[in-house]
PAVO-528123 format. One record per residue (C-alpha): y, x negated, z. Coordinates in steps of 0.02 Angstrom, whole numbers, plus 50000, padded with zeros to 5 digits. Layout:
N
YXZ;...
REM end
This chain:
359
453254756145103;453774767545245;454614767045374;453904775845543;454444779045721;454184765345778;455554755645707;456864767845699;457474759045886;457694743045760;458424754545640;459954760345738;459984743245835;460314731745657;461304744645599;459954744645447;460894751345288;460494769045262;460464777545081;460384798845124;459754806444972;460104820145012;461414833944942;463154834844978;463034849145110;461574843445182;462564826545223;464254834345276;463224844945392;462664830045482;462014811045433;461464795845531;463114786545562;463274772545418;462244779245303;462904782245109;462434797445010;461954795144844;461084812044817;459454814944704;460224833544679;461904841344690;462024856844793;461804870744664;460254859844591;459404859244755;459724878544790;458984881744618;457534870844639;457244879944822;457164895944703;456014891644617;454954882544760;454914901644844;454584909244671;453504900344582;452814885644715;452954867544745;452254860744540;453504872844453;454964867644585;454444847244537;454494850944354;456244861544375;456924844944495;456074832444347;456924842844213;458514844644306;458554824144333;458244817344165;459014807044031;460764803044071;460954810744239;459454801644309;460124783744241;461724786144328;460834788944477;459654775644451;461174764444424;461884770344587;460324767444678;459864751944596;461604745044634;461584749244814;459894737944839;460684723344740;461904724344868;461024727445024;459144722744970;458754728145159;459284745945122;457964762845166;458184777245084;457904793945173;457914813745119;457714828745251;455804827445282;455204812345187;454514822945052;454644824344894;456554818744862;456394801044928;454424797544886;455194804344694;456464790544717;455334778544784;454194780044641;455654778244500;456434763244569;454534755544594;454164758744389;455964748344376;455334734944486;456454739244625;455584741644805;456374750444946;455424757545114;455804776145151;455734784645309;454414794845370;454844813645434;456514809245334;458184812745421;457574826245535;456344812245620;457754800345636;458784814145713;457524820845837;457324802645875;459224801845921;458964818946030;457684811446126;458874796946153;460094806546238;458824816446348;458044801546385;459424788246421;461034797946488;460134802346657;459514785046664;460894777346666;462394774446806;464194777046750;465794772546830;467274787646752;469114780946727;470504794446754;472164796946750;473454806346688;474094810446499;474904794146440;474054782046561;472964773046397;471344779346478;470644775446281;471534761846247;470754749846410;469094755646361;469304751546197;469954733946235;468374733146347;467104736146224;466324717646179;466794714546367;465804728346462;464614741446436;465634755946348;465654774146275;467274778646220;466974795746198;468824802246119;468344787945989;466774794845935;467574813845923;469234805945842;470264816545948;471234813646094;470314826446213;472044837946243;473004852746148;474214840046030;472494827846039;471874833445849;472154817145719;472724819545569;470784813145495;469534828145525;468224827545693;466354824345650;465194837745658;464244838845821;462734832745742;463754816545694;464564816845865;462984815945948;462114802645837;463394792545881;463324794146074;461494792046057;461464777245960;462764769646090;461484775446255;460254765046139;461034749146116;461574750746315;459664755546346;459444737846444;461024735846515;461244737246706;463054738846749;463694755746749;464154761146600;466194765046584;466614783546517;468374792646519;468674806046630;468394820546493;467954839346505;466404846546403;467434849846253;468284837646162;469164846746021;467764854645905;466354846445991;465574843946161;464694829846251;462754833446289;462194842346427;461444826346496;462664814946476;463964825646562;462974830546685;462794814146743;464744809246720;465264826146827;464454817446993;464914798346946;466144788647028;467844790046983;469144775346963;470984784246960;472334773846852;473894774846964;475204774846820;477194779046857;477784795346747;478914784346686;477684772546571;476494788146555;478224796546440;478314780446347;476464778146306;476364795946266;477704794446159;477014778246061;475254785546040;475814804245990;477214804945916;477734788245838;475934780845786;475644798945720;477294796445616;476894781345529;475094785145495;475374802245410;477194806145377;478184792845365;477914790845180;478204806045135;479424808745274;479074828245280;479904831645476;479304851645453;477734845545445;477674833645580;478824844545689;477454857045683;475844846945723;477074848945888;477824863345908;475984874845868;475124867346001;476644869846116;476494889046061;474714887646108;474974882446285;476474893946334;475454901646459;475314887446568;476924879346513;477984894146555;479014902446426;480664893146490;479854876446492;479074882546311;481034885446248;481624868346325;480334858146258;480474866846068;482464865446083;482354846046133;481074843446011;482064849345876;483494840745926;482214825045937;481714828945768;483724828345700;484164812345794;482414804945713;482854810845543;484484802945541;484304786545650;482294783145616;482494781545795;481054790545936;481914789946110;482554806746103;480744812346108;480494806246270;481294823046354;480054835746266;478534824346335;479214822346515;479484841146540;477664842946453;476934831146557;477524838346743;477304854646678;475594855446592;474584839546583;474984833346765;474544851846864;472954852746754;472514833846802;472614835746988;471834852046972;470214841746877;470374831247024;469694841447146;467974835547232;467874819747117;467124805647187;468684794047176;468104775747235;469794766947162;471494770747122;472784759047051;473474750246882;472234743946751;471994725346841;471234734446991;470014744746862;469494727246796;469134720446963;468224734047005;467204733546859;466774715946840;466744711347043;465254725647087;
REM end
């Protein structure tokens, strides 16, 4: 059976499992988001079978892959193929082009009685599918921004909006936090992965007619950026701006970067150099705009923050670093992004809901 284009909308919409066959640095470079690799051939098998595709052509390459994937290795992989289907007997297999790894595939698990569809053009059709998307849907589409300065749980709302209201959280689907200390301690996803995911999003919001709610980000969000035509329609959308005292804004930013950051990666360990530099590098970083006196406050007062943590297990003390990072950095840079937004609302997060779901 195979798949074509015109059910890969269903595809992405059911969240259809996907089995990417194929090798491991094909798949880290990029996959369709959900889908499990269980490769026909390793790395160094498929960059000696592309040898001998350019040497010797496409029979001698089949024999070398046949050769290559035989006795033992091929009924472990059978096994983890076979195992896969048992457990989601809606599964489709893919390889780059729909060639020759997944119709090979296809035609093993057939002769064991197991039948799976594969997808035609392979994972470059499905991800030219999710381009189109993009290009297609994002200037479509009307979006209403939420702003506000660092520590004002721009995220966080949207997140707790998401099986409420129409929704991209952007920062989510880069797994960073969009700022100089916003990098998680779990690595970004490639572009290509960043991407499939927005696209797959504009999909599922294809029919929807409220504006769809974005935060306030610039083009780059760590590593990765946000398609040309997505932010070029969020740079001239309306723009709610979360009115948030300086005081709260410490607090949050305290919670969500320093103490959550603790107890996911550190505090079993409890290695403080370690988690006093994911701080004090990116404070290096920005001494520019920070100022080198407001750089030697903040790195003395986090190292005293650091002490009074290490011997009390207590966070308050952090609270002095942030607020002198906050009015120094974040806040100038904020009301400098500001500038010639369209703001239509400004207040605390009950006013954004109102606005949202009273238009």
């Amino acid at each position: 059976m195979i798949i074509t284009s015109s059910s890969f909308k269903q595809i992405f919409l059911s969240a259809a499992p996907l089995v990417d066959l194929r090798s491991p640095c094909e798949f880290a470079a990029g996959t369709i988001p959900g889908s499990v690799n269980l490769p026909l051939l390793s790395d160094q098998e498929r960059h000696d079978v592309g040898l001998c595709y350019k040497k010797n052509g496409e029979v001698a390459a089949v024999e070398l892959g046949k050769k290559i994937v035989s006795g033992n290795i091929k009924l472990q992989k059978m096994e983890g193929w076979t195992s896969f289907v048992k457990h989601n007997p809606d599964a489709i297999f893919y390889c780059f082009r729909g060639g020759l790894r997944s119709q090979t595939v296809q035609q093993w698990l057939v002769d064991a009685g197991v039948y799976i569809p594969i997808v035609e053009g392979g994972y470059k059709a499905l991800r030219n599918f999710l381009l189109k998307t993009i290009d297609e849907i994002a200037p479509q589409k009307k979006y209403i921004v939420l702003s506000g300065n660092t520590g004002s749980l721009k995220t966080e709302i949207l997140s707790s909006l998401s099986n409420k209201y129409p929704v991209i959280n952007l920062e989510e689907h880069a797994n960073h936090k969009g700022s100089a200390f916003g990098q998680n301690l779990t690595p970004q996803p490639t572009q290509i992965d960043f991407e499939n995911r927005i696209a797959i999003d504009l999909l599922r919001l294809e029919n929807e007619t409220r504006p769809i709610a974005l935060e306030d980000e610039s083009k780059s969000i760590g590593a990765v950026s946000i398609p040309n035509s997505l932010f070029d329609q969020k740079k001239i959308s309306p723009v709610f701006l979360l009115d948030i005292s300086l005081t709260e804004r410490i607090e949050n930013t305290k919670k969500i970067y320093v103490e959550n950051l603790w107890k996911e990666g550190f505090e079993e360990n409890q290695n403080y150099e370690s988690f006093k530099k994911i701080f004090a590098q990116p404070l290096e970083r920005i001494k520019k705009k920070l100022g080198g006196e407001n750089l030697q406050r903040c790195l003395d007062l986090l190292d005293k923050a650091i002490n009074h943590q290490l011997s009390t297990q207590d966070f308050s003390q952090h609270t002095a670093w942030i607020a002198i990072l906050l009015e120094h950095y974040y806040d100038p840079l904020y009301e400098k992004g500001m500038r010639n937004k369209n703001v239509v609302g400004k207040g605390d997060v009950n006013k954004f809901l109102s606005l949202l779901f009273n238009q």
